[in-house]
N, C-alpha and C positions, 0 to 999 in steps of 0.2 A: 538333826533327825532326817533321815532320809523321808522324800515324798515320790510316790509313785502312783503309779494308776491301775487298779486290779480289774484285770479283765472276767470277767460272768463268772466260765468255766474254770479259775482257781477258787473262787467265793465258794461254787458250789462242793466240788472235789474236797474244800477244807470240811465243809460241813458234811460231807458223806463219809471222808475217811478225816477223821481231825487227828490223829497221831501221824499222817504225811505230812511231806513238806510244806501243801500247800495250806492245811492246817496249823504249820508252824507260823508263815507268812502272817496267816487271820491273826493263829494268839498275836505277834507280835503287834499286829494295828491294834486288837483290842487293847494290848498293853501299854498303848503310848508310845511304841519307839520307834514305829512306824507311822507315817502319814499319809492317810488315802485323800487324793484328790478324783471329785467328780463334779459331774454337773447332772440337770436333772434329767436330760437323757438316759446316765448310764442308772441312775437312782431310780429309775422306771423300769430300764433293762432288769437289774438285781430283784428287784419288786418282782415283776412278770417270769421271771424265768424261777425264782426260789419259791412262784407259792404253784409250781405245775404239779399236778397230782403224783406224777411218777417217780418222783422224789421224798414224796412225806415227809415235809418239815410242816413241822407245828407252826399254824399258822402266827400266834402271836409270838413264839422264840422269832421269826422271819424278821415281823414287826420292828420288836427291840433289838435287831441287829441293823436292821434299815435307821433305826432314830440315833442307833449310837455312830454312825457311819455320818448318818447329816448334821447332827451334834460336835462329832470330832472331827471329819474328815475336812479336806479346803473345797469349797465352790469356787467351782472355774467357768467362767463364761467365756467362753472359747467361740473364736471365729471358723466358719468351714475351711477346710484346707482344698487346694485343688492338685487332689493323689488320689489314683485309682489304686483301691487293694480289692483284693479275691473275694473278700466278705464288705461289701458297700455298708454293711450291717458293723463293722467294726473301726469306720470313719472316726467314731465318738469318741472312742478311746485315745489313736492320735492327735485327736482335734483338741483335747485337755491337756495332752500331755504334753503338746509344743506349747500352748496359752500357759499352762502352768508350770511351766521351764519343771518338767520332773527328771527323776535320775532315770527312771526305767518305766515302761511299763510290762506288767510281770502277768506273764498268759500261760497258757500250756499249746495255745495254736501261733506260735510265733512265723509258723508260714504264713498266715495268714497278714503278717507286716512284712512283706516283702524289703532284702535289706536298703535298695535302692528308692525304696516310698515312703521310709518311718522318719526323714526330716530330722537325723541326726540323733533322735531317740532312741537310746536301748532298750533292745525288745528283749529280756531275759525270762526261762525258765524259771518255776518256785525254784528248781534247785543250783541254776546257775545266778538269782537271785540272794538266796543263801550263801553262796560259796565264795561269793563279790565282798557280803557283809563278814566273813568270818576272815576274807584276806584285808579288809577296807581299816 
């Protein structure tokens, strides 16, 4: 089973548009064939960014996507890294995804892991994510 680390803005894109990619990504973690690792930073992140007005998602669907996430996903307690990227706000992501040896972690701002600062981690696209698993 692959393990990855899903970064905010494909959570969200899945649940705004869920016939895209990045809503193929989510069905797949809801389906079990996917495994999200997090810790309780980015489980904060997902919380605080999925319940902002300008999105309207129903607060309790938010809910039971956060329990099934902490329920299924892996707790990583992850040590700081010492790597400056463009978003200091997106340290959290790398910081689980090297503690929790993952295959990728799967964003839509992959600039924002610059290739010389992600510590050997794949930063892929939903869709170059997908295209990994359909050649894998």
């Amino acid at each position: 089973m692959k393990r990855i680390v899903l970064d905010s803005n494909v959570l969200v894109s899945a649940l705004l548009t869920p016939f895209g990619l990045p809503g193929r990504v989510l069905d797949m973690v809801l389906a079990g064939e996917i495994q999200i690792l997090y810790d309780d930073r980015i489980l904060a992140e997902y919380g605080e960014v999925l319940t902002r007005e300008k999105f309207g998602f129903a607060r309790g669907e938010v809910e039971d996507l956060l329990a099934f996430l902490k329920a299924e996903g892996e707790l990583v307690l992850a040590s700081p890294l010492n790597v400056e990227l463009p978003d200091p706000d997106d340290a959290m992501f790398l910081e689980v995804a090297v503690a929790g040896r993952t295959e990728a972690i799967v964003t839509g701002n992959g600039e924002h892991f610059p290739p010389n600062r992600r510590c050997g981690i794949p930063v892929l696209s939903p869709a170059e994510f997908l295209a990994e698993l359909l050649e894998g």
